[in-house]
DRENMI-210255 format. One record per residue: residue in one letter; x, y, z of N, C-alpha, C in turn. Coordinates in pm, whole numbers, padded with zeros to 5 digits, always signed. Layout:
aXYZXYZXYZ...
***
This chain:
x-01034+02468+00641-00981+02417+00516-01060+02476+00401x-00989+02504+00305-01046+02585+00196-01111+02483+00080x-01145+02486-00024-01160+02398-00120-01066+02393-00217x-00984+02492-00222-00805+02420-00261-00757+02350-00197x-00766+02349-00068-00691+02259+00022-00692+02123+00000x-00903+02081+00065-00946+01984-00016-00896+01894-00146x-00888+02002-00241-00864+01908-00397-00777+01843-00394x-00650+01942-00307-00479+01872-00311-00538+01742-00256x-00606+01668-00176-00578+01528-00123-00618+01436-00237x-00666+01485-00368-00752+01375-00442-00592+01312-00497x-00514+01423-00523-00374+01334-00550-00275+01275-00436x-00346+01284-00324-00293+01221-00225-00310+01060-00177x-00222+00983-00234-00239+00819-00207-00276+00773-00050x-00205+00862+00005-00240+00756+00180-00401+00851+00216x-00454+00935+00151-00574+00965+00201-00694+00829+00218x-00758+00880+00337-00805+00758+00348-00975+00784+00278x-00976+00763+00123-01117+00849+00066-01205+00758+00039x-01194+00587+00031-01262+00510+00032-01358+00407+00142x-01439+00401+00101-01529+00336+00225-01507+00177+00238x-01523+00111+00323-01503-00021+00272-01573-00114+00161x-01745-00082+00143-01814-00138+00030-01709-00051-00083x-01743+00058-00120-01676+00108-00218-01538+00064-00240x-01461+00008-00167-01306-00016-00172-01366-00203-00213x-01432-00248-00184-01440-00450-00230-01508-00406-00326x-01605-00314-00388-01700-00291-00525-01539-00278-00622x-01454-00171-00550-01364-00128-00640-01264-00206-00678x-01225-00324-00608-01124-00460-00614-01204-00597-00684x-01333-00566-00668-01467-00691-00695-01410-00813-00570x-01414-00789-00469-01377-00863-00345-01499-00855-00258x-01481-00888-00122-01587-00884-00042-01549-00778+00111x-01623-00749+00175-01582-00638+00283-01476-00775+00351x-01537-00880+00374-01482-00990+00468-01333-00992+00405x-01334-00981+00309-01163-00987+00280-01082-00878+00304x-01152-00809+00308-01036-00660+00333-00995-00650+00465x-01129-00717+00533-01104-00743+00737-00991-00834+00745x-01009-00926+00623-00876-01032+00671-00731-00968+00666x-00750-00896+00546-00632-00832+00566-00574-00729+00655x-00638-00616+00706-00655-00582+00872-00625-00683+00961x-00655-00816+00976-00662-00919+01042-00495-00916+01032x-00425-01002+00927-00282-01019+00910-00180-00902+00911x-00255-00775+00969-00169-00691+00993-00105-00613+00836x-00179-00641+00731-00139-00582+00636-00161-00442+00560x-00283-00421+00589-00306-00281+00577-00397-00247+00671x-00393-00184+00702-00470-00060+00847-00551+00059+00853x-00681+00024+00825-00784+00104+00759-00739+00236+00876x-00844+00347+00832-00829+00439+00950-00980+00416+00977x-01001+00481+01057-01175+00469+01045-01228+00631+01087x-01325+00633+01048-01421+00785+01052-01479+00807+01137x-01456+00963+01141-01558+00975+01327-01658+00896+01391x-01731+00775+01240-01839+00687+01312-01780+00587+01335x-01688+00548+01331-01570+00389+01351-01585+00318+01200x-01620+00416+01101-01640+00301+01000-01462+00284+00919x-01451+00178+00849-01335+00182+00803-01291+00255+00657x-01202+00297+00654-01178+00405+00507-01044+00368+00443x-01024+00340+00317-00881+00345+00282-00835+00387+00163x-00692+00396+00167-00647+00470+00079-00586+00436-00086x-00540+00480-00149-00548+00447-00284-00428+00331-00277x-00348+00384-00177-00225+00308-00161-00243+00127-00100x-00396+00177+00005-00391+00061+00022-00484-00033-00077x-00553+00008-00134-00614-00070-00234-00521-00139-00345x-00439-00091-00375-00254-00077-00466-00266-00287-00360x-00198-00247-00245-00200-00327-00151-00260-00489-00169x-00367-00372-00120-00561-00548-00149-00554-00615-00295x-00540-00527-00377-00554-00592-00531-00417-00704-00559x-00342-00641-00554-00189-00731-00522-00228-00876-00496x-00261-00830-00303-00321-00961-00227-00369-01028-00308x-00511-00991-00329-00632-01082-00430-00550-01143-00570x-00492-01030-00631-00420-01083-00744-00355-01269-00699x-00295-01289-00575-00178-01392-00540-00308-01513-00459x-00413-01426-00406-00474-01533-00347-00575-01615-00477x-00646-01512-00598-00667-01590-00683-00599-01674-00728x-00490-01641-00770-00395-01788-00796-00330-01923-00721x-00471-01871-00637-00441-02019-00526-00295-01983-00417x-00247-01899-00380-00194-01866-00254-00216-01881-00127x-00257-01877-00023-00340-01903+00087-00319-01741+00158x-00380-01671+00241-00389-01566+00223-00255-01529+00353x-00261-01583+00414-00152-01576+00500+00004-01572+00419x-00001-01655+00311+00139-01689+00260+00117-01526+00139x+00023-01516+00105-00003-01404+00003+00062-01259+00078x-00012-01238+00228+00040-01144+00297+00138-01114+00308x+00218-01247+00376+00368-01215+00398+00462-01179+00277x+00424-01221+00139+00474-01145+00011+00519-01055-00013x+00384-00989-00010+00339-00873+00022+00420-00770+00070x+00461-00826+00193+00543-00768+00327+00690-00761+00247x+00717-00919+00184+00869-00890+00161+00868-00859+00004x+00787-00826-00072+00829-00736-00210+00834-00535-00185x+00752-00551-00028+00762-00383-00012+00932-00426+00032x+00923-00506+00169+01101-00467+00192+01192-00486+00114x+01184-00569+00026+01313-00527-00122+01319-00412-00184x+01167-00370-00196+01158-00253-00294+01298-00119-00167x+01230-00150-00103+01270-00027+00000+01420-00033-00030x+01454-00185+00027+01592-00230+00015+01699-00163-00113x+01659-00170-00209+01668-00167-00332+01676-00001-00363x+01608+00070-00269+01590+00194-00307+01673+00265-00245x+01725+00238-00116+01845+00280-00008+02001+00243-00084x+01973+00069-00146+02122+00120-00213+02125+00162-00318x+02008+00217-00394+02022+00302-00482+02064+00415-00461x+02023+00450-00359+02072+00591-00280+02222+00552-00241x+02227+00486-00190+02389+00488-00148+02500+00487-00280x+02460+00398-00329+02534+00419-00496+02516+00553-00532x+02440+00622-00560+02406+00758-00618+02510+00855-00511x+02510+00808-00416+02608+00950-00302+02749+00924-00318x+02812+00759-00362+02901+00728-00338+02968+00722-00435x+02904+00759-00598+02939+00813-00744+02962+00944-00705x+02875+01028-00638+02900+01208-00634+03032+01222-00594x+03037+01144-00451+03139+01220-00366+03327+01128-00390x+03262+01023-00471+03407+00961-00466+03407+00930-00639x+03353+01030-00762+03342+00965-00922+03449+00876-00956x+03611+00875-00905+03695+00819-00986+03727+00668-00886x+03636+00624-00773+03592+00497-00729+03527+00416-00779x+03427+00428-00905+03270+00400-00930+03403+00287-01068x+03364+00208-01057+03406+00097-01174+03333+00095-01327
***
């Protein structure tokens, strides 16, 4: 790998470039919370040739969210599953956007 190669990942969200202190310094959380969330299956560190855990910009996006819903008194379990269903709307939301968008191209004098 070259050191162009390298740079391209700094704009890469799922790189996994954070350590776990550095990722709870960077949320002001604790390592123990980020395990919980690993725990509930919500985000999925990778870990580094030494087993330590690393994550990505995307998942910090993720943790802060979390923390955002558990500060406000959420319980972290009910915070998670949120979580879970504001990504599947988004997604939701984005497929029939897509389907609307194909179904204006190919049929314009259908579209109301």
């Amino acid at each position: 790998m070259t050191a162009d190669d390298s740079y391209g990942r700094l704009d890469d969200d799922d790189y996994p470039a954070y350590t776990m202190g550095r990722a709870a310094e960077m949320l002001g959380t604790t390592p123990a919370f980020l395990r919980a969330l690993g725990e509930h299956r919500l985000i999925t560190p990778l870990r580094s040739e030494g087993g330590h855990r690393r994550y990505s910009r995307y998942q910090l996006r993720i943790a802060a969210r979390t923390r955002e819903l558990v500060d406000q008194g959420t319980p972290i379990e009910a915070a998670c599953r949120i979580i879970v269903l504001e990504d599947q709307l988004e997604e939701a939301q984005r497929i029939n956007a897509e389907h609307r968008r194909a179904t204006e191209t190919a049929h314009p004098s259908a579209v109301a």
